[in-house]
N, C-alpha and C positions, 0 to 999 in steps of 0.2 A: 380542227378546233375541238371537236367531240373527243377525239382522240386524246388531246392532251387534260381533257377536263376528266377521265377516265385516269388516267396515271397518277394525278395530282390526287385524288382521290383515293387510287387503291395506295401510294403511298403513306395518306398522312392516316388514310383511320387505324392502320397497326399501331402508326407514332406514338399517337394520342393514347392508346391503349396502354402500350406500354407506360407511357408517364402517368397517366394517373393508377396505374396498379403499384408503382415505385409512392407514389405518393402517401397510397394507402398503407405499405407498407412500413414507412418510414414512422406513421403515425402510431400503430400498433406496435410496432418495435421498442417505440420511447415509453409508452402504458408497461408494457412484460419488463420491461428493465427498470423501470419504476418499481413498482409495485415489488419486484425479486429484492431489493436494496434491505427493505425492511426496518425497523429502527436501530440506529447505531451511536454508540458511547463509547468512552473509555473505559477500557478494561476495569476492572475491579479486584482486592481480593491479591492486591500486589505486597510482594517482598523482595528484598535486596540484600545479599550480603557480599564481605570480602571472607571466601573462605583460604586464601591463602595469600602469599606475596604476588604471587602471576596475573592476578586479575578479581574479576567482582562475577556475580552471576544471580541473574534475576528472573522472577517466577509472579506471574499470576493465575488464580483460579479461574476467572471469567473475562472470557474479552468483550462479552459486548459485542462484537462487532469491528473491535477496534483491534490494535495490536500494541506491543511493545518490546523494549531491548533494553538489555543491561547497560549503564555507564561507568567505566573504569577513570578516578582523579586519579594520574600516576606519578611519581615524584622521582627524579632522577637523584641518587645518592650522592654524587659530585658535587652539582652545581644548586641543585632546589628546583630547577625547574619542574613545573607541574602541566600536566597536557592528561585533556581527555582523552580515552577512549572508548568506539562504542562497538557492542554486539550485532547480530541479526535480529532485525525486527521479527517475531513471534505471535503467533497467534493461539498458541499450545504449546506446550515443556517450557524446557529454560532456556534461556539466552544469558550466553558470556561473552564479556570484554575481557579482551589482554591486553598487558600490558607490553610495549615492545620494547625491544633493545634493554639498556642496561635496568631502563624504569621500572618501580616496584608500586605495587597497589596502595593506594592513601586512602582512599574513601569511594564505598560504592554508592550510587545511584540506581535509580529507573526512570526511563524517558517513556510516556503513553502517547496515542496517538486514536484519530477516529477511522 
């Protein structure tokens, strides 16, 4: 009987040890990741143009925290049809949309985000 009251023991005090150090951790972890975030917005400072038939490309000076990408309205010479297209989201330089297949650029956009 002493025996097993020894085993049960040297078992659970590492246990415990363990889980409340995971516990601790978990709590410190969610504060450093908080507080890194910072305040964030939508970029600022934005411009959009079509500089040619192929597509649209778009540029902001400040992102805030946030990002953004260019959107190409592209218009198929045939039939009229018009379909978006969009760039890489950005968080520095520019971001361009093309347009694909036979489609030619109609109107550009910018889409922001946080």
């Amino acid at each position: 009987m002493l025996k097993n009251t020894r085993i049960r023991r040297t078992v659970t005090t590492p246990v415990l040890g363990v889980l409340l150090v995971g516990l601790f951790s978990l709590g410190a972890g969610a504060t450093a990741s908080a507080s890194e975030a910072g305040t964030m917005a939508h970029p600022t400072g934005c411009s959009y143009e079509k500089p040619g038939s192929w597509g649209t490309v778009a540029r902001c000076t400040s992102n805030n925290g946030g990002s953004y990408r260019a959107i190409a309205l592209c218009k198929d010479p045939e039939n009229g049809r018009v379909e978006d297209f969009y760039g890489t989201w950005k968080k520095t330089g520019f971001s361009y949309a093309y347009c694909q297949g036979d489609y030619l650029a109609y109107t550009p956009g910018i889409e922001t985000r946080v």
